[in-house]
N, C-alpha and C positions, 0 to 999 in steps of 0.2 A: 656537512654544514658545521660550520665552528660554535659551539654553546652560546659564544656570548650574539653571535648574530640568531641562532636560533630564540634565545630570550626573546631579542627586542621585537622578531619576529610572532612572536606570542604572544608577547605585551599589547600589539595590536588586532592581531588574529581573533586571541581568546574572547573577548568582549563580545565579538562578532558570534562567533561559534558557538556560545550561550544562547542566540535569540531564536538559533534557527529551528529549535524543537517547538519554540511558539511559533514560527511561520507556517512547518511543515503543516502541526496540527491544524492551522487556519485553511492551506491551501485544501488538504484533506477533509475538510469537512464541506468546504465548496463542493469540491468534487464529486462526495457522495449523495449531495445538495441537487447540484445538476444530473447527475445520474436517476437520480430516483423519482425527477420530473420528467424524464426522457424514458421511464422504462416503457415494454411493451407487457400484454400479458406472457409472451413467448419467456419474456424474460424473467419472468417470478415464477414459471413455470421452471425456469431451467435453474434459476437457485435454491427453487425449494429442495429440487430432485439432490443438486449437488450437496445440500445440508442433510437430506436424509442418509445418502451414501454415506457421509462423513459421520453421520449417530452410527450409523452401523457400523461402520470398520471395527474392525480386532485388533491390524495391527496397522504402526507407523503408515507403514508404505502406503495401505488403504485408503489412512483418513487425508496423506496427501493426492490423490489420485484425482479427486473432483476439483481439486483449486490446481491442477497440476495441468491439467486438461485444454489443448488450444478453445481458444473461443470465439467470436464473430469476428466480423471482420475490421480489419485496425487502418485508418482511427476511425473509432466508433460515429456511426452516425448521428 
């Protein structure tokens, strides 16, 4: 892409591409919004479990193991 088409392309872009860290954080907080009205107990069961693993690990690889882990079934019910 030639500089001066990328500018004008940025000129416009950029503005956009500022907001979307305020979107994201909006969308995400719904999410965890509907999530935490929909849990079960099965489910605070299995997050507690996977926060404890995660206090316990020693190393790297450990503390990613419980968030690394398949989980129910997608898309969630």
């Amino acid at each position: 892409m030639a500089p001066e088409t990328a500018r004008r392309t940025l000129e416009v872009e950029l503005p956009r591409l500022r907001d979307l860290p305020d979107y994201r954080c909006k969308v995400v907080g719904m999410i965890a919004r509907a999530a935490a009205k929909r849990r079960t107990a099965e489910d605070v069961s299995e997050l507690q479990s996977a926060l404890e693993e995660f206090h316990n690990a020693t190393q790297m690889a450990e503390a990613r193991r419980p968030v690394a882990r398949p989980r129910g079934p997608w898309p969630p019910r």
